[in-house]
C-alpha positions in Angstrom: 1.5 -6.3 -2.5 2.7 -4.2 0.5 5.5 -1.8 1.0 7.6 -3.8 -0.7 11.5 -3.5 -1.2 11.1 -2.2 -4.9 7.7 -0.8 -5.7 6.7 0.5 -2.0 9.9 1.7 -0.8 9.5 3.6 2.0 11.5 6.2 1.5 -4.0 16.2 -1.6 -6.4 16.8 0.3 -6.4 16.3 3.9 -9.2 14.3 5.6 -11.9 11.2 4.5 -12.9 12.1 1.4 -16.4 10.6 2.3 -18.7 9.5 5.0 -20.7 6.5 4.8 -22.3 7.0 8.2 -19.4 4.4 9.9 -19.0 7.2 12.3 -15.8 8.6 11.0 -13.9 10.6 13.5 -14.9 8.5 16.7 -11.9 7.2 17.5 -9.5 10.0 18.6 -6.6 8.8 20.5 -3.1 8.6 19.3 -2.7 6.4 16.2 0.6 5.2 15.5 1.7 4.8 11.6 4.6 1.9 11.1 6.3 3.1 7.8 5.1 6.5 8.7 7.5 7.9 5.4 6.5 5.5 3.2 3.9 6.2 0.0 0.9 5.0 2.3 2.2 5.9 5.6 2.9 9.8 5.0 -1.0 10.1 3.4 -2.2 8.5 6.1 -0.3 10.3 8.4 -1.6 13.8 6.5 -4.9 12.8 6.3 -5.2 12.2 10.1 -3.5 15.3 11.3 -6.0 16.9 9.2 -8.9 15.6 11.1 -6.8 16.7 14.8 -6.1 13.3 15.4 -2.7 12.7 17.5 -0.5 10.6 15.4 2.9 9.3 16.1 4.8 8.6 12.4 6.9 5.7 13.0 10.2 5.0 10.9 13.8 3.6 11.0 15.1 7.3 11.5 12.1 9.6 12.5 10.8 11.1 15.9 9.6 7.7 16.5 12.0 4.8 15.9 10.0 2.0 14.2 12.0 -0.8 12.5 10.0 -3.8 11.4 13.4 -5.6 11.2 14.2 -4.9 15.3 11.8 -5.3 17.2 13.0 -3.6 20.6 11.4 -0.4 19.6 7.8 -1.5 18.9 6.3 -1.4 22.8 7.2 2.5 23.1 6.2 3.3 19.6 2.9 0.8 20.6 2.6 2.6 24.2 -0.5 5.0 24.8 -2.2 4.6 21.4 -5.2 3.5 20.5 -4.8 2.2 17.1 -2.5 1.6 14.7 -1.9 1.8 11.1 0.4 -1.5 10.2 2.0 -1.4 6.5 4.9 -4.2 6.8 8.5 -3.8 5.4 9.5 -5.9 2.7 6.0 -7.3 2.0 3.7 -9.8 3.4 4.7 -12.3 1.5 8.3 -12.9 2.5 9.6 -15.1 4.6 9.4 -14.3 8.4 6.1 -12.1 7.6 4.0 -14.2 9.2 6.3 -14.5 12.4 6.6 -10.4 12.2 2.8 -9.8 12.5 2.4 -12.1 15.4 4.8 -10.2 17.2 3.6 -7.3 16.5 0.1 -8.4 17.2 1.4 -9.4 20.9 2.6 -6.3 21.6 -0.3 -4.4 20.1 -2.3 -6.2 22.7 -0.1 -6.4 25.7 -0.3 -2.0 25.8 -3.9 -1.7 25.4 -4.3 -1.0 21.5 -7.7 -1.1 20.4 -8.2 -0.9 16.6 -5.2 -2.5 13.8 -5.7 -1.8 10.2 -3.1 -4.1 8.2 -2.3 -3.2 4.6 -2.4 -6.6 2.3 -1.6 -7.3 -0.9 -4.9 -8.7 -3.6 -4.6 -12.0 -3.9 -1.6 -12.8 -2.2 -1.8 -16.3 -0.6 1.2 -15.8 1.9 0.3 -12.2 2.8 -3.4 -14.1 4.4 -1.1 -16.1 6.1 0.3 -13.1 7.8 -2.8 -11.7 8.1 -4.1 -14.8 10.2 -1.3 -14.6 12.3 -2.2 -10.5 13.3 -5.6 -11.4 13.6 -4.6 -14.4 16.2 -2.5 -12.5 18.3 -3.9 -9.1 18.4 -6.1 -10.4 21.1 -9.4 -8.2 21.4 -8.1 -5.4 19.0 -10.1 -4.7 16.3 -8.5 -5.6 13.2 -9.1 -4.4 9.6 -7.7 -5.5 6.5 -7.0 -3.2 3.2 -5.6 -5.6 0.5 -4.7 -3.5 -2.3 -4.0 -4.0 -6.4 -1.3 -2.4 -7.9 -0.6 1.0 -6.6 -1.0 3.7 -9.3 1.6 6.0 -8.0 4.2 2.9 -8.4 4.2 5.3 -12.3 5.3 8.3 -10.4 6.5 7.6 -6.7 8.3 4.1 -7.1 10.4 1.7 -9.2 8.7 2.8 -12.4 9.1 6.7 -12.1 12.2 6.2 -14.3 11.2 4.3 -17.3 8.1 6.8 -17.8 10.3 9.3 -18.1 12.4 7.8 -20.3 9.9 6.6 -22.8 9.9 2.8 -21.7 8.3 0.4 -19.0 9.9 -3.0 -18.9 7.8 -4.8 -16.6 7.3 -9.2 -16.8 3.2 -8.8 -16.7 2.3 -9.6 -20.2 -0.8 -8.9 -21.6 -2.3 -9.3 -18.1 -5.0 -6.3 -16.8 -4.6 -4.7 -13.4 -7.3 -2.3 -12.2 -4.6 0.0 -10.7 -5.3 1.6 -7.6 -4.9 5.4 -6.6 -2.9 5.8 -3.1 -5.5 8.6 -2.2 -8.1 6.4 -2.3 -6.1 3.7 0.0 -5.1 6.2 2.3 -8.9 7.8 2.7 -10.2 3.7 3.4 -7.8 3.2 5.9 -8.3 6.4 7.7 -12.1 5.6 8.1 -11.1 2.4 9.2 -8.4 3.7 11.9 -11.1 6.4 13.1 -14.7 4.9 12.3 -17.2 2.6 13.7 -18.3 -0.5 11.3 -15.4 -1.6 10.3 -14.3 -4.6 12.5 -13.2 -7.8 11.0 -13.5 -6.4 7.4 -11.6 -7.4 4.4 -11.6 -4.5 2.1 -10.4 -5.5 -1.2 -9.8 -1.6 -3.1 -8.8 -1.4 -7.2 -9.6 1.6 -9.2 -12.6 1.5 -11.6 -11.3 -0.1 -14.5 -8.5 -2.7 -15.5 -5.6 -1.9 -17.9 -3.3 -3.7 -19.4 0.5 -2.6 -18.9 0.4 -1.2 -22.8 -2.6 0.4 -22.1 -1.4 2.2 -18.7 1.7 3.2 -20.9 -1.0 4.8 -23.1 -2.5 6.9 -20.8 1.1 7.9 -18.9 2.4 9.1 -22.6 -1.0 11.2 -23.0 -0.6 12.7 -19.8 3.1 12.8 -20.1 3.1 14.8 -23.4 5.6 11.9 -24.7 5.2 8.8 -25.7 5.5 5.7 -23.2 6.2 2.3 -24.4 5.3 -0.9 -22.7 8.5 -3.5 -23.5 7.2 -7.1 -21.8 9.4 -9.4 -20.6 10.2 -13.0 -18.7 10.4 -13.3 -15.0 13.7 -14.3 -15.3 14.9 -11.4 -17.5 13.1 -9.2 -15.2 15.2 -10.3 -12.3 18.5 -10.4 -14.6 17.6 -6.3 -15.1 16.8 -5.8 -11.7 20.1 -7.4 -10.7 22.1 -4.9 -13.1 20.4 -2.4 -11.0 21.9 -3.5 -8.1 18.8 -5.6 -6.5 20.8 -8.5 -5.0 20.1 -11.6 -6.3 17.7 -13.4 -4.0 15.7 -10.2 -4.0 15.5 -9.9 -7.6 14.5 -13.6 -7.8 11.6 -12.9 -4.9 10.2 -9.9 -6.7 10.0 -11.5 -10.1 8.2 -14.6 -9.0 5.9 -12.2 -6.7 4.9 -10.2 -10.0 4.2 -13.7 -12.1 2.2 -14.6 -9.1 -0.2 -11.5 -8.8 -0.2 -10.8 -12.6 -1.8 -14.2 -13.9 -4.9 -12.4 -14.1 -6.8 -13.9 -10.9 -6.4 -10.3 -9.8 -7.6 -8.3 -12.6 -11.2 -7.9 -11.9 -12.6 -4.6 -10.1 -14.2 -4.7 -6.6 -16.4 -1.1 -5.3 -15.1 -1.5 -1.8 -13.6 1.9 -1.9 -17.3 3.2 -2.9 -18.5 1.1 -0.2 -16.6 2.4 2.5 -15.9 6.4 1.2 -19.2 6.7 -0.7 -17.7 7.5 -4.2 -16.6 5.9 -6.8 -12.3 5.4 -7.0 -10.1 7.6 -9.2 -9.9 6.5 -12.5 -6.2 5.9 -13.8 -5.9 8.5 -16.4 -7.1 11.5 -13.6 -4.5 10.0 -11.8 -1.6 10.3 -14.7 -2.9 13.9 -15.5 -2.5 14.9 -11.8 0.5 12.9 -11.8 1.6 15.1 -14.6 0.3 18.5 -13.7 2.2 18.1 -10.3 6.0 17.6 -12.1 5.8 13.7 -12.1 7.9 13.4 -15.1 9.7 16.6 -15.5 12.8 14.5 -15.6 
């Protein structure tokens, strides 16, 4: 999944974490982040001004106006960079995605940007459409893609924030395992791929070392949590009744439901070591994540 409309909204250390030797760093022109305020964007956007390198964070109402549902801002946001950090509002996988990214991959080319690294969703088969269609039009750009599993911080950033601290995650994924991935890792791949050599045409696939199941996740949340966390399963269709109390309309609701029976079938749950390959380390493990996540006021809700 991207930065979708419910688990991504848009609403640490600085730097790579490692070098592999890809030349991190080479690449120092201005970079411009789309959904420069959202969970990925705003590491990203740390991480490179941590490394000097001129960034221009792009949003619906920051310094630089970025909308990925107008396009009449994207050629002055794209204008004098070099490369660009591309995470797509809802998610790949809607409709009109696949148009979005050509456009965008126009423009990119028509003012001279070099390097494009797209944040994808794992095993999303319309999200590689929309990837094909960047690729296509970005002309001579280099373009990477980061497809990603679950985000980790989804537990203390996103949608699911409020049922750990109440003590219960309703979520339609069964007993399916997920090797959740931490948004520190994600951001310190793409960085190396915005600002490093080696990393053309790549399709980095990133997870976190091991797979959980949802009850098991809820385990390691209530440890860190000092409380207990229970994991309540559900149908599709109940989970996009709930989301509809919540106010998600229903079209939405119905998109996000069928999106989560789609990537939690278990085609998604095995582990890849892409993020050792690229940083030279292994991924955070989930439970250092929920005791940071902890540590840092998380759940003090």
């Amino acid at each position: 999944m991207t930065e979708n409309a419910y688990t991504r909204r848009d609403d640490n250390s600085n730097g790579n974490s490692g070098d592999d030797g890809r030349g991190v760093g080479r690449m120092t022109g201005t970079v411009l982040v789309t959904s420069g305020t959202g969970k990925t964007g705003r590491r990203v956007v740390e991480r490179l001004t941590g490394l000097g390198v001129p960034v221009r964070s792009g949003s619906r109402t920051g310094e630089v106006p970025f909308d990925w549902q107008d396009d009449t801002g994207w050629e002055a946001a794209l204008r004098g960079t070099e490369a660009a950090y591309v995470a797509y509002y809802p998610d790949l996988a809607v409709p009109g995605a696949a148009e979005a990214m050509a456009a965008f991959g126009r423009r990119a080319a028509a003012c001279g940007v070099r390097r494009v690294v797209l944040l994808s969703g794992r095993g999303e088969p319309q999200a590689a459409v929309a990837e094909e269609a960047l690729r296509g039009a970005a002309g001579p750009a280099e373009v990477t893609v980061v497809r990603s599993a679950f985000f980790a911080q989804n537990f203390s950033e996103g949608a699911l924030l409020d049922g750990v601290i109440g003590g219960e995650l309703v979520f339609p994924a069964g007993t399916t395992a997920e090797p959740f991935v931490d948004l520190d890792d994600l951001a310190d791949v793409v960085v190396a791929a915005l600002t490093g050599d080696g990393h053309a045409g790549a399709v980095y696939e990133l997870t976190g070392p091991r797979s959980l199941t949802f009850e098991q996740a809820a385990g390691e949340l209530g440890r860190a949590a000092g409380r207990p966390v229970r994991y309540v399963p559900v149908t599709g269709p109940a989970y996009a009744s709930l989301l509809e109390e919540f106010g998600v309309f229903g079209a939405e609701a119905a998109f996000l439901a069928e999106l989560f029976a789609t990537l939690l079938d278990g085609h998604n749950a095995a582990t890849t070591d892409d993020v050792k390959r690229v940083l030279g380390r292994e991924p955070k493990d989930f439970a250092d994540f929920a005791r940071e996540a902890a540590r840092d006021g998380a759940w003090h809700g």
